[in-house]
VEXDREN-2710 file (C-alpha; in Angstrom, 1 decimal):
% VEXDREN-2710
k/r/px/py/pz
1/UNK/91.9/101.5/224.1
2/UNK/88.6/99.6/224.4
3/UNK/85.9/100.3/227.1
4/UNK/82.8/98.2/228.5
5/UNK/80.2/99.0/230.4
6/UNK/79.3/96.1/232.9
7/UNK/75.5/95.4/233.2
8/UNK/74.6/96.5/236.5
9/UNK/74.2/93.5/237.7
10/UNK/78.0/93.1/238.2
11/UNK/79.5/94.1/241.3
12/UNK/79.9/97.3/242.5
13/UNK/82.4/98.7/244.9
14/UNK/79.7/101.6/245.5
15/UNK/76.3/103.4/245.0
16/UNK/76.7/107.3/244.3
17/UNK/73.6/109.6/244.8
18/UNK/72.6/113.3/245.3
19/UNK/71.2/114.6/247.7
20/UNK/67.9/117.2/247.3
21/UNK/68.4/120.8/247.4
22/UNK/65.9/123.7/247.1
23/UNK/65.4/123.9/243.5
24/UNK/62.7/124.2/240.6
25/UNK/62.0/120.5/240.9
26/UNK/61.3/121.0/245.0
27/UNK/59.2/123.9/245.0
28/UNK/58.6/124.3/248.8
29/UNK/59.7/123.3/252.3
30/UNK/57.0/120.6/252.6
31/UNK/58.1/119.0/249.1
32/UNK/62.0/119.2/249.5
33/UNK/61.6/117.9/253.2
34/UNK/59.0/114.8/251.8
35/UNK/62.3/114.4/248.7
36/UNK/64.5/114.0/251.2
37/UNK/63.0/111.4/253.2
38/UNK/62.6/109.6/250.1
39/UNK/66.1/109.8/248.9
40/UNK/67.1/108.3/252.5
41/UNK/65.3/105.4/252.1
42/UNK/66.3/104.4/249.2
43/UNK/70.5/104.9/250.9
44/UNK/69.5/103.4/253.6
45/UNK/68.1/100.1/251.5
46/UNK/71.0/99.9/249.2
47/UNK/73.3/100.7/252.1
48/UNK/72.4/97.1/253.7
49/UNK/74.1/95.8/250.3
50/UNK/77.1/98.4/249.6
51/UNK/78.7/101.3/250.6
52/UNK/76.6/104.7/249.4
53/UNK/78.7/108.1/249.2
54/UNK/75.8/111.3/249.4
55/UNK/76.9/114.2/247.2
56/UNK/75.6/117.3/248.7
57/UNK/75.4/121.0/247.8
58/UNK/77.1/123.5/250.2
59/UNK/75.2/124.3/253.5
60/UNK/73.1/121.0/253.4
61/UNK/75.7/118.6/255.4
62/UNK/73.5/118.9/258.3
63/UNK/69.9/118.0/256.8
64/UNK/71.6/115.1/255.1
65/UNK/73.3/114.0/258.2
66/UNK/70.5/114.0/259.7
67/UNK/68.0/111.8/258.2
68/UNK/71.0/109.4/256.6
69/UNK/72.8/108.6/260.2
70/UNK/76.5/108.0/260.4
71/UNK/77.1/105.0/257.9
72/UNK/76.8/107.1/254.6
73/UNK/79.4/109.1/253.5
74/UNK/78.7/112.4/252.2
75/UNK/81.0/114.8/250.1
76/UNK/80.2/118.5/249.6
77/UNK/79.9/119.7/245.8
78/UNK/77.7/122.2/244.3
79/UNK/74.7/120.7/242.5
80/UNK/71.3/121.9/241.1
81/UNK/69.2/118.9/241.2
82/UNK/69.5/115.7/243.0
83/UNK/69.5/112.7/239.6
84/UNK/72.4/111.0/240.1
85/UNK/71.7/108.5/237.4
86/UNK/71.4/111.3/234.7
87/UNK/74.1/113.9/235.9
88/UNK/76.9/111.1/237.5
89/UNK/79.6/109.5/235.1
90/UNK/78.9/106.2/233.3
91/UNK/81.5/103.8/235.1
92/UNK/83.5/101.4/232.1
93/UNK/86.4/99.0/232.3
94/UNK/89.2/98.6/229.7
95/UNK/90.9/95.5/229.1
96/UNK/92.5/95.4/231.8
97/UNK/89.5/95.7/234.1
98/UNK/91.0/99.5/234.8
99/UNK/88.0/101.5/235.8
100/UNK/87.3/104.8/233.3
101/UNK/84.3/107.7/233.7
102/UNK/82.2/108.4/230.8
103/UNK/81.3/112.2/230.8
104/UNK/78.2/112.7/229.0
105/UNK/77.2/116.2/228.1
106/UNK/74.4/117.3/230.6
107/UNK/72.2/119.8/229.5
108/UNK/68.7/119.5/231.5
109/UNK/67.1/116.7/229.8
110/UNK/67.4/118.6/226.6
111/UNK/67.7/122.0/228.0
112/UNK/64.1/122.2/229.5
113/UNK/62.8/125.3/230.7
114/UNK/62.4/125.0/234.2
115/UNK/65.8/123.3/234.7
116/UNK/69.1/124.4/235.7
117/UNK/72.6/122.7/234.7
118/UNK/75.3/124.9/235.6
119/UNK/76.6/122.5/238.4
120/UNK/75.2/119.3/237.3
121/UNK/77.3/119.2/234.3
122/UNK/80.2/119.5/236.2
123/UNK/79.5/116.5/238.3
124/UNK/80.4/113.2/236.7
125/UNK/83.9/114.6/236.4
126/UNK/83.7/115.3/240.3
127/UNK/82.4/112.3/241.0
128/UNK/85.3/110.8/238.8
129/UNK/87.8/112.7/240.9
130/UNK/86.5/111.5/244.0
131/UNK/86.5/107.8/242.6
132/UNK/90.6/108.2/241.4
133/UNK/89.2/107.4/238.0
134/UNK/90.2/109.2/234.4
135/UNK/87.3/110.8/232.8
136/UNK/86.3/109.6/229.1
137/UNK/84.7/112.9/227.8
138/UNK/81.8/112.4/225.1
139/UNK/80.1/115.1/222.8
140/UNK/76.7/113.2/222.9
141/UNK/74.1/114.6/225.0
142/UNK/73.2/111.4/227.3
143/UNK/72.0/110.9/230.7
144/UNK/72.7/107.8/232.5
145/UNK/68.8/107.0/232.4
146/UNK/68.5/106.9/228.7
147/UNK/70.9/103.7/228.3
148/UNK/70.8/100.2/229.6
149/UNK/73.3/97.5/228.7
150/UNK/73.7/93.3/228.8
151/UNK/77.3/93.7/229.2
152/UNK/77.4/91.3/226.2
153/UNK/77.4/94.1/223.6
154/UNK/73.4/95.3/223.2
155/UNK/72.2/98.3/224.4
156/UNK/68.7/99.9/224.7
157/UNK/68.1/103.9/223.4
158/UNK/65.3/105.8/222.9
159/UNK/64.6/108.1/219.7
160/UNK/63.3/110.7/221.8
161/UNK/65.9/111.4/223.9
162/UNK/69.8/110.3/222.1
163/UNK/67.7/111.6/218.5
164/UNK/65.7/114.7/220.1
165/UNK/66.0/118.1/219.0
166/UNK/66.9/119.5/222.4
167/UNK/70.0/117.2/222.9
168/UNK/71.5/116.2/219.6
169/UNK/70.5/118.5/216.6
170/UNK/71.7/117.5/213.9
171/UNK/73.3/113.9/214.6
172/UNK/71.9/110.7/212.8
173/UNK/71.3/107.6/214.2
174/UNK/74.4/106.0/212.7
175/UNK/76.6/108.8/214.5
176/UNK/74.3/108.2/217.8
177/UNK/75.2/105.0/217.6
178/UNK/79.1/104.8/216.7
179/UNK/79.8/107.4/219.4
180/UNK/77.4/104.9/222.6
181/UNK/78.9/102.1/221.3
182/UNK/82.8/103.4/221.3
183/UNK/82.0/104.7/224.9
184/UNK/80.3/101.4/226.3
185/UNK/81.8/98.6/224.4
186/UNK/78.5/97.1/222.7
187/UNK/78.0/96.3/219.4
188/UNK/74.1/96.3/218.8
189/UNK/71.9/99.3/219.4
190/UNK/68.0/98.5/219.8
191/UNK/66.1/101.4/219.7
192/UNK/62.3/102.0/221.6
193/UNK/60.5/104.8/219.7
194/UNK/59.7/106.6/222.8
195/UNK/58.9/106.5/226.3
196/UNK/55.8/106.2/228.9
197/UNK/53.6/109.9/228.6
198/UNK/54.0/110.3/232.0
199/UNK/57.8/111.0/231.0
200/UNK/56.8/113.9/228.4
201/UNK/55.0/116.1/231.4
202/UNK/56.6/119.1/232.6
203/UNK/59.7/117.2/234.9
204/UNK/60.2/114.4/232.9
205/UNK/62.6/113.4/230.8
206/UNK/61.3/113.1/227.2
207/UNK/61.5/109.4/227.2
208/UNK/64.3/107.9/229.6
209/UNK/64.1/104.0/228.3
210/UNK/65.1/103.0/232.2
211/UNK/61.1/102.9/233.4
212/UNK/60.4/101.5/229.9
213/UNK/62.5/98.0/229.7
214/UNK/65.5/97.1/231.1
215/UNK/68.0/94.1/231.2
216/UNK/67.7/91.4/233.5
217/UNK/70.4/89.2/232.4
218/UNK/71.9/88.9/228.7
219/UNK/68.5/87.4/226.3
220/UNK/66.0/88.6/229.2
221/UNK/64.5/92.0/229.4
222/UNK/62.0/93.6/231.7
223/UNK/59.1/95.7/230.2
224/UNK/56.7/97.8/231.2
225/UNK/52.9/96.7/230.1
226/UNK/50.0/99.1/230.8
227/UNK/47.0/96.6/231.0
228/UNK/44.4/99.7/231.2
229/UNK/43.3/100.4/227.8
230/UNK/42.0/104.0/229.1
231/UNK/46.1/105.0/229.9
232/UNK/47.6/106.1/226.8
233/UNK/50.9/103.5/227.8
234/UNK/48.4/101.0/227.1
235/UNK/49.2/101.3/223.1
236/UNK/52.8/102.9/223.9
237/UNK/53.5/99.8/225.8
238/UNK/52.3/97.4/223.5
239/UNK/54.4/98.8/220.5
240/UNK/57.5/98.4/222.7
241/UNK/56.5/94.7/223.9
242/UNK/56.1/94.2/220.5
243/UNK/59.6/95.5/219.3
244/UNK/61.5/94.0/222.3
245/UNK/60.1/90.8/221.4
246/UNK/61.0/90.8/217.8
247/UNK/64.5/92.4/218.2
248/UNK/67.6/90.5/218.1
249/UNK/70.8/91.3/220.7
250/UNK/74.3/91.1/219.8
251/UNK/74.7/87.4/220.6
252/UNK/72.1/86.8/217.9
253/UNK/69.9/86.0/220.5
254/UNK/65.4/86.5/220.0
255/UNK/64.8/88.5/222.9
256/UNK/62.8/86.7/226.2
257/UNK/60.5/90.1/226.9
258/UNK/59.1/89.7/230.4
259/UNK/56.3/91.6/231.3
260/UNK/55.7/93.6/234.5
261/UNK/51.9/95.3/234.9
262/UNK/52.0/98.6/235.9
263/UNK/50.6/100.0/239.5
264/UNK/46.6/100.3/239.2
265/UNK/46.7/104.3/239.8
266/UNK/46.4/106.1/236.1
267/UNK/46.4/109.5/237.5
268/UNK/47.3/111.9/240.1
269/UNK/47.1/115.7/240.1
270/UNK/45.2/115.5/237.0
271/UNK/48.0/113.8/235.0
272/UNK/48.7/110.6/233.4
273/UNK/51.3/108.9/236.2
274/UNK/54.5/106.9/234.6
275/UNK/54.6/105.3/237.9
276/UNK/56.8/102.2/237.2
277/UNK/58.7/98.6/238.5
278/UNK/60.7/98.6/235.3
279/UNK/62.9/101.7/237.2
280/UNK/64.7/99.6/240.0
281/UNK/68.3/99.0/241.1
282/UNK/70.4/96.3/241.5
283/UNK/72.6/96.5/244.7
284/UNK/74.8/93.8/245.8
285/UNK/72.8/91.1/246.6
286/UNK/69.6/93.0/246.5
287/UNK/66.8/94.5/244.3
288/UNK/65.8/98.0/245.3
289/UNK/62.6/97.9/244.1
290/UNK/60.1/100.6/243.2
291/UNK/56.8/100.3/245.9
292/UNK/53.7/102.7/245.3
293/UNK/51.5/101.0/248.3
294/UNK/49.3/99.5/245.3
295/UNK/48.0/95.8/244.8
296/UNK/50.4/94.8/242.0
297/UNK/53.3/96.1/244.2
298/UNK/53.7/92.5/245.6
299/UNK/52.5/91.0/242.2
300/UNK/56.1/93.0/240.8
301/UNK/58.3/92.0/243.5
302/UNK/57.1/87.9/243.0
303/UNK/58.4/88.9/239.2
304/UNK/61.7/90.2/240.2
305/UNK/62.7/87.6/242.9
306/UNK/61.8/84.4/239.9
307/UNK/64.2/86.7/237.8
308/UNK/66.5/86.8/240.6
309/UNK/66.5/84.3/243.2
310/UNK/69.9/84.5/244.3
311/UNK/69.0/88.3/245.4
312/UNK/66.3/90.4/248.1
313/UNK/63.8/92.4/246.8
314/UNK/63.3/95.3/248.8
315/UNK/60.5/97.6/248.1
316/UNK/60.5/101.3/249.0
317/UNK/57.7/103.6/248.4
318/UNK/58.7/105.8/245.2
319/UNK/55.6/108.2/245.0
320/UNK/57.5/111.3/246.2
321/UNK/60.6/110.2/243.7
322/UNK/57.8/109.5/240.7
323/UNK/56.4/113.0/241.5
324/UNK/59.8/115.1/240.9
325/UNK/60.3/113.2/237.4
326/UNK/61.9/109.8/238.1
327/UNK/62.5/106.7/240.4
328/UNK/65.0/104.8/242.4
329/UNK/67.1/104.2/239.1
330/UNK/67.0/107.7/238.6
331/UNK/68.8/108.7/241.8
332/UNK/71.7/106.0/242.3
333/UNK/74.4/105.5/240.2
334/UNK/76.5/102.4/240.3
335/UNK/80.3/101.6/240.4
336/UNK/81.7/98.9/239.3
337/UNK/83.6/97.0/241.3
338/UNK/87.3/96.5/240.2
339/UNK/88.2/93.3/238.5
340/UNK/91.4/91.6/240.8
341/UNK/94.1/90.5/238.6
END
């Protein structure tokens, strides 16, 4: 049986997320309170698009309910953190357009010290369960985060997450590769060296490629470009640029690389921030767009409606979601919508 993984820009019958618990990531009342705030914006904007189902651990109904109003639905399942994009199941169709659930093996980002797993890695079969979809099971440690596809066979990895020590010990980039590519359908890996420094701090995820470069449509790829020479991105960002623009997809195809600047802030808290547009989600009709109130906010959103006119683009302030390890990418997960006939 054959699986593909259609390029988010497909539709989708639904967005899945997580909602935030107390946890290592959320170390206070004040922080978990300012997460969860941010998590309902973000279902509130995709909710204007598609349906959004709210996983949420046991005793948190109410807080959820709350702040999310009665047009969400929420399910109750035990969970640790609150990624949906990392922990949920990769949606695929077969041949028939039959939807599937790739079940990645979750282990905290590569089994970092602060993070807890026990529930998480239980979750993309849940969430499988709860869609009435079989579950595909993989031995490759993956999150959701660390892959985007064309949906015309090419797929972008990064060597410090799919190749890293903490995830996959011992496998080569030719067995990285035939086990994504049997899961997802594609044909053509292109790997990034790494990922933005911001992504290597203590919550981040050693170099998830989805705030690096992503696909806008099959030959067209978003990057992140750090014009600051005084960011260390600046250089990271210019090797990627550079690789993008060189590579080749699976159609054959020379790569258009279009270039998004990131936000003006370097730091906060006396760390290099990753904050980035590259790390947005495409809704039904929409683009949910990373905002960090900065002056290139709107100069990113003018990018992203050329790239797609036919769409809104929606920004909604991602400082809190930068500041537990990720973005609006990082908590929504997407399912496919089923092909009729």
């Amino acid at each position: 049986m054959t699986y593909r993984m259609p390029p988010e820009w497909a539709p989708h019958e639904r967005t899945w997320m997580a909602w935030p618990g107390p946890n290592p990531t959320f170390t206070d009342d004040e922080e978990l309170a300012a997460a969860r705030a941010a998590w309902a914006s973000v279902a509130h904007a995709v909710r204007r698009s598609e349906p959004v189902t709210m996983v949420h651990g046991p005793g948190h109904a109410e807080s959820a309910r709350e702040l999310l109003g009665p047009g969400i639905e929420l399910v109750e399942r035990e969970l640790d953190d609150a990624w949906m994009r990392d922990i949920g199941p990769t949606f695929v169709h077969d041949e028939q357009g039959r939807l599937a659930a790739v079940d990645w093996v979750f282990n905290g980002w590569g089994g970092q010290d602060w993070a807890r797993w026990e529930h998480d890695a239980k979750i993309a079969r849940q969430v499988a369960d709860l869609a009435g979809v079989p579950v595909l099971s993989s031995p490759l440690v993956n999150e959701g985060g660390a892959i985007h596809v064309d949906g015309e066979g090419t797929v972008l990895l990064t060597d410090t997450v799919q190749l890293g020590a903490g995830r996959n010990p011992g496998w080569t980039r030719e067995q990285v590769e035939a086990e994504i590519h049997a899961r997802l359908g594609t044909t053509r890996a292109i790997w990034l060296p790494r990922g933005l420094t911001g992504d290597y701090g203590t919550y981040g995820t050693q170099g998830h490629v989805d705030i690096v470069a992503a696909f806008a449509r099959p030959g067209v790829v978003v990057a992140h470009v750090q014009p600051d020479p005084a960011h260390p991105d600046h250089e990271v960002t210019k090797e990627v640029v550079g690789l993008l623009s060189s590579a080749t997809d699976a159609r054959g195809r020379r790569l258009e690389v279009v270039e998004v600047p990131a936000p003006t802030v370097l730091e906060a808290d006396g760390h290099w921030v990753d904050h980035s547009y590259i790390n947005h989600y495409l809704c039904n009709g929409q683009v949910v767009l990373c905002g960090f109130d900065d002056p290139r906010d709107e100069l990113a959103a003018g990018v992203f409606r050329r790239l797609f006119p036919d769409r809104t683009v929606t920004l909604v302030d991602a400082r809190t979601i930068f500041a537990g390890g990720g973005g609006i990418h990082c908590i929504t997960q997407q399912q496919p919508r089923t092909p009729v006939g």
